[in-house]
Residue, then its C-alpha position, 0 to 999 in steps of 0.5 A: x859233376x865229376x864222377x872222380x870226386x870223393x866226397x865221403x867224410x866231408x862236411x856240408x861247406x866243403x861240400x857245397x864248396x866243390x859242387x859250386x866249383x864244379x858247376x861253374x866249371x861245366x858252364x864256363x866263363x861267358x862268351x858276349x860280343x866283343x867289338x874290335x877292329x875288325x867288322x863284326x857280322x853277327x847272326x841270329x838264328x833258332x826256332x820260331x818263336x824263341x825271341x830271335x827279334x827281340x834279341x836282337x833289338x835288345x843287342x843293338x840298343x845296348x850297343x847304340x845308346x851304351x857304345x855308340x857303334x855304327x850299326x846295320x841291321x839285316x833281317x832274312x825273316x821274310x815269312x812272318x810280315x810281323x817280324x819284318x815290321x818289328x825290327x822296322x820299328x825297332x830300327x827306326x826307334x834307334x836311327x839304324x838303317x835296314x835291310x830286307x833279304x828275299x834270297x842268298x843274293x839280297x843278303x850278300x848285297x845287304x852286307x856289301x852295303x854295309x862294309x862300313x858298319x862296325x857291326x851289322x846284325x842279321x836277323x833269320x827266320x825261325x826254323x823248323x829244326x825237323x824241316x831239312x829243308x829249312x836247315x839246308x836255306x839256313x846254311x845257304x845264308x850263313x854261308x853268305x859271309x866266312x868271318x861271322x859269329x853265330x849265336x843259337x837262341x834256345x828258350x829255357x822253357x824247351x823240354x829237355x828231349x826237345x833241346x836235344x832235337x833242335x840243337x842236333x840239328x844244328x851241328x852243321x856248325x863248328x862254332x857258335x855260341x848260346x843265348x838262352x831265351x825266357x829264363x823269366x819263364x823257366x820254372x828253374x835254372x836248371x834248363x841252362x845247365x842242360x843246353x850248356x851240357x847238350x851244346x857244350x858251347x859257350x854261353x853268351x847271354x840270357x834274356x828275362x823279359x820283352x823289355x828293350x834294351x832291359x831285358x838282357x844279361x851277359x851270363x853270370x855264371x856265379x849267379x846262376x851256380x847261386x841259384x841251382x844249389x837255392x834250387x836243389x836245396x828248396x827240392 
């Protein structure tokens, strides 16, 4: 909220009125994938555990049955058999073709065999945002590829001192956009008010479920503003 505002001698609807504007101010106007002309190479990254694979089953699916982009789908997430076996699944589900990269060099391969593909979707293992280690691998794969989009996936749920944590550590990157995870979870809204406010980059969608391709939504900022005043009218 804008601390210049005056609110004295208004009435509750004008008041309401500005912390409606105000709060869709902060979270701004929603940042999805937007297919051109051009390729996309699309990267998923976060913690372990915050649903990056099913997200990005969630994306693809949309994209193959709503869309029908030609779609690649590379996974670096070699440390958890499961996950590899997941996106397996899920890309044999849909007919898209798939890509396992052990190292920087597979990855690179990975995409040259893609250059055709509209769109190619990486899945990355979950970080341990206190591991350097693990931040300096993670930047040695995005490093792979110099037109990319990234897309932070933070859970809802996260503790607000948490949330500082892990997205400091990723501030090695300049640009990035926000998908927040488990919003059926969350006891309130409120959390994407916070991760907006700590990342301060575009948010792009949010999840409600494990559902594919279901349970994803592009943000809708005026429903979520909805929702946090139904909220601190409630308290």
């Amino acid at each position: 909220m804008n601390s210049k505002i005056n609110l004295e001698e208004k009435d509750t609807d004008t008041i309401e009125k500005i912390v409606r504007f105000n709060l869709a101010e902060c979270l701004g106007s929603p940042g999805p994938i937007i297919v051109n002309e051009e390729q996309k190479v699309i990267f998923f990254i976060g913690p372990t555990g915050v649903g990056k694979t099913t997200t990005l089953a969630k994306i693809a699916a949309n994209f193959v049955l709503k869309n029908k982009y030609d779609i690649g789908l590379i996974t670096s997430d070699t440390y958890r058999i499961a996950a590899v076996e997941q996106l397996k699944i899920y890309s044999d589900i849909l007919q898209l073709p798939l890509e396992i990269a052990y190292n920087k060099e597979e990855m690179i391969k990975g995409i040259d065999h893609f250059q055709n593909k509209d769109i190619i979707l990486v899945d990355t293992a979950g970080r341990n945002h206190n591991d350097l280690g693990q931040v300096e691998e993670l930047k040695e794969i995005l490093n792979t590829v110099k037109k990319k989009e990234v897309f932070l996936l933070v859970s809802a749920t996260t503790d607000y001192k948490v949330l500082e944590s892990v997205i400091d550590k990723y501030n090695f990157l300049d640009e990035y956009k926000l998908i927040i995870t488990k919003i059926d979870e969350a006891e309130n809204y409120g959390n994407i008010l916070n991760i907006k406010h700590i990342a301060n980059k575009e948010l792009s969608y949010f999840t409600t479920g494990q559902n594919v391709p279901d349970d994803i939504q592009i943000i809708d900022v005026e429903n979520i503003v909805k929702k946090l005043i139904e909220e601190n009218n409630n308290d």
